[in-house]
SEVOTI-206563 format. One record per atom (N, C-alpha, C): chain; atom name; x, y, z. Coordinates in steps of 0.1 Angstrom, whole numbers, padded with zeros to 4 digits. Layout:
! residues N
> A CA X Y Z
...
! end
This chain:
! residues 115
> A N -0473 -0241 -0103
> A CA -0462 -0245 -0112
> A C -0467 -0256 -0122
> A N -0465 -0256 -0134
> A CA -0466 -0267 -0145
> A C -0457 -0278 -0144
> A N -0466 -0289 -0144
> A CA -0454 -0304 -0139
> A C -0458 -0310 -0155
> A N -0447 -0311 -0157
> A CA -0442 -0314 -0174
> A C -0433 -0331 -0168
> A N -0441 -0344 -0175
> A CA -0432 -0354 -0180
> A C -0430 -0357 -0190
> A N -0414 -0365 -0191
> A CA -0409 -0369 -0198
> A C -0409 -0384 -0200
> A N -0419 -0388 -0216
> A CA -0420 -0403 -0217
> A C -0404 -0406 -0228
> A N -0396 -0410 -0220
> A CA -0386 -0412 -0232
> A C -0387 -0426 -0240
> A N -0378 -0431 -0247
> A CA -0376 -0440 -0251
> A C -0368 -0449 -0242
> A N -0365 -0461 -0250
> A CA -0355 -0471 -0246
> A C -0345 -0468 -0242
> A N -0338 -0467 -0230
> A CA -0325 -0461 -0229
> A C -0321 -0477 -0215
> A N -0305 -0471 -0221
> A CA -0297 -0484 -0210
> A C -0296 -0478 -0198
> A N -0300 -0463 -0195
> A CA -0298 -0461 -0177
> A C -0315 -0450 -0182
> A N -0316 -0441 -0165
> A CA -0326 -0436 -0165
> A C -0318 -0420 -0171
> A N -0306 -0414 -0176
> A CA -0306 -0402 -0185
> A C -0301 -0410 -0196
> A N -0300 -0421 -0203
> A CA -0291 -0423 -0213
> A C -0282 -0415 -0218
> A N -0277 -0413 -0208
> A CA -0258 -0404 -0209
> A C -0250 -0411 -0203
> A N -0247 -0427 -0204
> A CA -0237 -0436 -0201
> A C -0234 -0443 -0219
> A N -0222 -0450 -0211
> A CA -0215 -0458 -0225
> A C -0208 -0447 -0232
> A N -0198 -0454 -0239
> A CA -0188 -0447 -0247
> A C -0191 -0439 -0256
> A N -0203 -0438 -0263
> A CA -0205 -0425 -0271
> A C -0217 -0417 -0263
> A N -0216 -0406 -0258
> A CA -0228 -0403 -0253
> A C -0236 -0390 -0267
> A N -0252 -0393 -0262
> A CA -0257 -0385 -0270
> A C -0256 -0372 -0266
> A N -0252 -0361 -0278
> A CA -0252 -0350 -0268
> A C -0266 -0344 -0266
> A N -0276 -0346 -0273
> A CA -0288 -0341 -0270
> A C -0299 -0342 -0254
> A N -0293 -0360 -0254
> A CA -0297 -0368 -0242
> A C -0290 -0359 -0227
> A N -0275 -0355 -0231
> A CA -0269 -0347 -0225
> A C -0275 -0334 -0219
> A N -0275 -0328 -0231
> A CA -0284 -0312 -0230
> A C -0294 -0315 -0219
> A N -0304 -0324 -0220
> A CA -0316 -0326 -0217
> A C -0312 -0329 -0202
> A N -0306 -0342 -0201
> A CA -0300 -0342 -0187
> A C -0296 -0331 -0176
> A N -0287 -0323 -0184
> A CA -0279 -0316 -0176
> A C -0290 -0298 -0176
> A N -0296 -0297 -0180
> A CA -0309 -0287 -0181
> A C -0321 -0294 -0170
> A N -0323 -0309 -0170
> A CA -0331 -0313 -0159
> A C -0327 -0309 -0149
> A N -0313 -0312 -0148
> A CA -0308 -0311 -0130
> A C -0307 -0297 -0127
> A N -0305 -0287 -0137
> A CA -0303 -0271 -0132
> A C -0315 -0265 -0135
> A N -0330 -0273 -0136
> A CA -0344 -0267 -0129
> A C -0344 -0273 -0120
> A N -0341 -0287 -0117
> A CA -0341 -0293 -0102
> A C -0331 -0284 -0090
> A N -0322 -0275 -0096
> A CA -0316 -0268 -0081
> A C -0324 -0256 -0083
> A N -0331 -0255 -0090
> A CA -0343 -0245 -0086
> A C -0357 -0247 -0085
> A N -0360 -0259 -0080
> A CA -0371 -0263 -0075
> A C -0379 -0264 -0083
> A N -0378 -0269 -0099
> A CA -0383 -0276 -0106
> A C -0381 -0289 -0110
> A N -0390 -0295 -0109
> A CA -0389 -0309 -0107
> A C -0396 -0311 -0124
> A N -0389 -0318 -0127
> A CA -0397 -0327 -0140
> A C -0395 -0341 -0139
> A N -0408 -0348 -0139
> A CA -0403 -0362 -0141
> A C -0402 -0369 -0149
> A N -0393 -0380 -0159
> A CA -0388 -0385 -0170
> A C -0387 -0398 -0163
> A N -0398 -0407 -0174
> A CA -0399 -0421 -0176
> A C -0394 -0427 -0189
> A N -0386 -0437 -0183
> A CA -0376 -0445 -0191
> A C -0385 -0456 -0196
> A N -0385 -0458 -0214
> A CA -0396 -0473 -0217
> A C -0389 -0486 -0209
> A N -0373 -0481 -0207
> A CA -0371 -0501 -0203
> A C -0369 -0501 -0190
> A N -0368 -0491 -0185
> A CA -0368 -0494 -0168
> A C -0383 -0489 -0164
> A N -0393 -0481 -0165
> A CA -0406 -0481 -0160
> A C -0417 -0488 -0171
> A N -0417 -0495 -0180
> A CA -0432 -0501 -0191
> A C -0440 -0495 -0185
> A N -0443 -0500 -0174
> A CA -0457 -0499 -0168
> A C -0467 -0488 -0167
> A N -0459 -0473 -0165
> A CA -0461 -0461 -0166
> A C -0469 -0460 -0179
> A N -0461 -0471 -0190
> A CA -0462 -0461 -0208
> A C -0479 -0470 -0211
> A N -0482 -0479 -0202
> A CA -0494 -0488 -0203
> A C -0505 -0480 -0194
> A N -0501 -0477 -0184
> A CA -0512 -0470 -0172
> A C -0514 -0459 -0180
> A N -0502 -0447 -0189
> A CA -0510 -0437 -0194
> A C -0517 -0443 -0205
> A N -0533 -0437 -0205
> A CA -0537 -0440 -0218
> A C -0537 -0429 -0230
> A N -0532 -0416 -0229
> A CA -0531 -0412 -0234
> A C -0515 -0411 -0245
> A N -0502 -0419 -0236
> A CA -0493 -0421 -0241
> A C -0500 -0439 -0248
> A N -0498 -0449 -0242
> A CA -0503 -0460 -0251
> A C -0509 -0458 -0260
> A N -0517 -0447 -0260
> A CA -0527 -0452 -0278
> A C -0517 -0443 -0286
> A N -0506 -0434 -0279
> A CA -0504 -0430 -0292
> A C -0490 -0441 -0294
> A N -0488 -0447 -0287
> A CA -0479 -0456 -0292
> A C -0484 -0468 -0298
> A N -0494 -0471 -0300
> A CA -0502 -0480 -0306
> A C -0504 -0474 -0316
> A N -0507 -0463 -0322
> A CA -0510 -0458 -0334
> A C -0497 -0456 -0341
> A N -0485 -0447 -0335
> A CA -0474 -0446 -0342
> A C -0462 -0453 -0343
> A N -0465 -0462 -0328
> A CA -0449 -0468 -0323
> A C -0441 -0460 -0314
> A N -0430 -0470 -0311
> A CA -0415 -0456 -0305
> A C -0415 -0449 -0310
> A N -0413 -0445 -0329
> A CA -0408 -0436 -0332
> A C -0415 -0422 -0325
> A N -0429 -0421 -0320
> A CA -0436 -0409 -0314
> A C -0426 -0406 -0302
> A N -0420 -0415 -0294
> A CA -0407 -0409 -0281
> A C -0398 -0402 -0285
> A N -0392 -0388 -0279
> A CA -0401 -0387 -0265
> A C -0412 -0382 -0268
> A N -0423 -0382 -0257
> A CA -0435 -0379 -0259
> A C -0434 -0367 -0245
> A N -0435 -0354 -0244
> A CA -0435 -0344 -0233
> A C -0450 -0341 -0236
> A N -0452 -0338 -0219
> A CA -0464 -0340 -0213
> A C -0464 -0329 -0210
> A N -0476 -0314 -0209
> A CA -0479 -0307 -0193
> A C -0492 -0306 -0191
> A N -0490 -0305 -0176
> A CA -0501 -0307 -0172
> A C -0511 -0318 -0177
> A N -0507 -0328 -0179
> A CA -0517 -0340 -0190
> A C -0518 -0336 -0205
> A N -0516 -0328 -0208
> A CA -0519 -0324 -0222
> A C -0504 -0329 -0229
> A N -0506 -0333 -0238
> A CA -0491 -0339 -0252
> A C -0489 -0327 -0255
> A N -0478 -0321 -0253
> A CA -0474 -0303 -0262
> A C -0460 -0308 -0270
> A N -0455 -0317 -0271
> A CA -0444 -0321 -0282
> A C -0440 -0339 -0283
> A N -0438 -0341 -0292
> A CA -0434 -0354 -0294
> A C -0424 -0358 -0304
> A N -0418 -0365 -0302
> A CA -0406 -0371 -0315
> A C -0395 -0360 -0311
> A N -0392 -0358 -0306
> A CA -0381 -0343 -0300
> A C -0378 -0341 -0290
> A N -0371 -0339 -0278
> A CA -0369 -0329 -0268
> A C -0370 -0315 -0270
> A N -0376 -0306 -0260
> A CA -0381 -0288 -0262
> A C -0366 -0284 -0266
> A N -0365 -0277 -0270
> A CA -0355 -0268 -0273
> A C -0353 -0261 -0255
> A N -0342 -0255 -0255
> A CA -0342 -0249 -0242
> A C -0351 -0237 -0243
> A N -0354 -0230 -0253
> A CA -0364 -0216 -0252
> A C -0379 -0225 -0251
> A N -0382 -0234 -0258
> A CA -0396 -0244 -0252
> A C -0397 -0247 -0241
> A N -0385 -0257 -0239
> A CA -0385 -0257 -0219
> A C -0392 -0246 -0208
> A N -0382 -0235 -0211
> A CA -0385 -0220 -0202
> A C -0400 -0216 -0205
> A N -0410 -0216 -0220
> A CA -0422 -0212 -0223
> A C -0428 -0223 -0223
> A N -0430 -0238 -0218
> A CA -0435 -0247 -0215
> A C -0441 -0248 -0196
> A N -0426 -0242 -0188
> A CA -0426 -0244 -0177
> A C -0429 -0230 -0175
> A N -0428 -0227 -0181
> A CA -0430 -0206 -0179
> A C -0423 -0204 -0165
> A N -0406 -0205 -0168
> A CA -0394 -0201 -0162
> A C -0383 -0194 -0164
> A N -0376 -0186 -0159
> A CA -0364 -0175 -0168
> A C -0356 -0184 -0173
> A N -0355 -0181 -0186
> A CA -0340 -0191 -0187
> A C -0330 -0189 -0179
> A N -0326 -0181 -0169
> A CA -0317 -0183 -0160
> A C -0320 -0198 -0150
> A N -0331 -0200 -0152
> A CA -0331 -0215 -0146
> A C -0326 -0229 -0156
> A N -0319 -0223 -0164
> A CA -0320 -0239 -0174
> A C -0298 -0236 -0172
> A N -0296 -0223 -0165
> A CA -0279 -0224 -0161
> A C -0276 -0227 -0148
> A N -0263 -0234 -0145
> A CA -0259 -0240 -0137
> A C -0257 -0227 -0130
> A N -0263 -0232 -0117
> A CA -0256 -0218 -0105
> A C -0251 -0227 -0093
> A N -0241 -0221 -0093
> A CA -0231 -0226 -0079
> A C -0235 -0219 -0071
> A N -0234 -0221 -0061
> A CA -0235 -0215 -0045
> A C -0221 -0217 -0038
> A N -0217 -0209 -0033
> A CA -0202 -0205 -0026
> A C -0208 -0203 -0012
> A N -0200 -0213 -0005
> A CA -0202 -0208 0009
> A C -0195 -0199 0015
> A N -0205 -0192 0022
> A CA -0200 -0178 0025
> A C -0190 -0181 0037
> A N -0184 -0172 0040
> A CA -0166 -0175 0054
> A C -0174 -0165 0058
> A N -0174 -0169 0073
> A CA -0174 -0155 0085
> A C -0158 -0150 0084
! end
C-alpha cells in the first residue's frame, strides 16, 4: 500500500476544522482522511505548529521551504517522492495517488446485525 503524508501548514488544531468559520476544503480533506482510515488507510498529516520538527528532519520538505516558503504548504508526499504541493489532491487524485476505489473516500456505516 502507498503511505502518502500530509505536510500542512500552520493550523490552530491538528485538522484545522475548528473556530467559527471553518474551511471547507480543510473539511473535505479531514473528513475523506477519516473514511480511508475506516478502511485501513492510514495517511499521516503533520501540522507546521504543532510538529516543526518533522518539517526540519525532512530534508526534502525544508529545502523546499527554504526556497519557496509556506506558501509551497501543503506539501503531499508518496512514498518520499513530492507528487503535489500548494493544494490538497482532489478526491479523484487521492483514489489515483493511493491507488483506491473511490468507494473508499465515502462514509460507510456498519449496522449491527440483531440475531
Amino acid at each position: 500500500m502507498k503511505k502518502m503524508i500530509i505536510f500542512d501548514p500552520a493550523m490552530c488544531c491538528s485538522t484545522g476544522v475548528c473556530g467559527p468559520s471553518v474551511d471547507k476544503e480543510l473539511l473535505r480533506v479531514a473528513t475523506l482522511l477519516n473514511n480511508l482510515k475506516s478502511h485501513g488507510v492510514v495517511v499521516e498529516r503533520h501540522n507546521l505548529t504543532g510538529n516543526p520538527q518533522i518539517f526540519v528532519d525532512n530534508k526534502t520538505v525544508n529545502r523546499m521551504l527554504l526556497k519557496e516558503g509556506v506558501e509551497v504548504l501543503p506539501i503531499i508526499m508518496i512514498d518520499g517522492e513530492v507528487v503535489k504541493t500548494k493544494a490538497y489532491p482532489t478526491n479523484e487524485e487521492f483514489c489515483s495517488m493511493l491507488e483506491v476505489p473511490e468507494e473508499y473516500l465515502k462514509l460507510s456505516i456498519k449496522r449491527a446485525v440483531q440475531n
